[in-house]
C-alpha positions in Angstrom: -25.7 18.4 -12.2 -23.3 17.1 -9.7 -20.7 18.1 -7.8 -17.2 16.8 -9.2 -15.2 15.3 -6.3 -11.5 16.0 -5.6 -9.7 13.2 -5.4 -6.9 12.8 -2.6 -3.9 10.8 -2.9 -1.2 9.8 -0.1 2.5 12.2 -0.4 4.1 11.0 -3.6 1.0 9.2 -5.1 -1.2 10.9 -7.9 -3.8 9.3 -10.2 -1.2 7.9 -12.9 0.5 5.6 -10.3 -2.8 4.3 -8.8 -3.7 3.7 -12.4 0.1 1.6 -12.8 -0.4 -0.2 -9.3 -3.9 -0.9 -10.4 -2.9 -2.0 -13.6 0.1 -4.3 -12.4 -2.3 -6.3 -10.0 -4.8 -6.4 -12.8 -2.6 -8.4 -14.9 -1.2 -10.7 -12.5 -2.3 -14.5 -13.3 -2.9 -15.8 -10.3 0.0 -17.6 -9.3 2.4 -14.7 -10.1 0.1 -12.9 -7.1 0.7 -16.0 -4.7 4.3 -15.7 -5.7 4.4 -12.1 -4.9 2.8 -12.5 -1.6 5.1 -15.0 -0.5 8.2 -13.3 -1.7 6.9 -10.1 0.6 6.5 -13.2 3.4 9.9 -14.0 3.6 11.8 -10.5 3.1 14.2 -10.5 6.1 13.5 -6.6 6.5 9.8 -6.9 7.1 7.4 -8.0 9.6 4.0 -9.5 9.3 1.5 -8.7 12.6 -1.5 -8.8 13.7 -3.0 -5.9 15.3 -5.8 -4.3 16.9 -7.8 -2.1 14.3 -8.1 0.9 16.1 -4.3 0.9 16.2 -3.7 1.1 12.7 -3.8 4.8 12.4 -1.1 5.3 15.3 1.4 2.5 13.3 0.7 4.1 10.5 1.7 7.7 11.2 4.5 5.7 13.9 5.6 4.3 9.9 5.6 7.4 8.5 7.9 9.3 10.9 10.2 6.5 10.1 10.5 6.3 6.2 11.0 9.9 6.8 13.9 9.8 8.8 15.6 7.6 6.3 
């Protein structure tokens, strides 16, 4: 016998939206994917970067107290 293993999502994320997200990338045809990606490219409100990988963890919680302020 094994030990079941809790699964833990992100703050407003639960199994049946990674299941949708999953689902939605699943049945993209590959150019509806390219399009997608280069829709997100030229968004005026975003920014692409590239940046160190041991970073990522300060941008992301840096992110976070953002979208929460909103």
């Amino acid at each position: 016998m094994t030990k079941r293993q809790t699964q833990s999502f992100p703050p407003g994320w639960d199994e049946e939206r990674v299941r949708r997200v999953l689902a939605h990338y699943e049945s993209q045809s590959e150019e509806e994917a390219v399009a997608e990606d280069e829709a997100a490219f030229e968004d005026p409100s975003q920014t692409t970067m590239e940046v160190p990988t041991e970073l990522v963890p300060e941008i992301r919680k840096l992110i976070a107290q953002h979208a929460s302020k909103a």
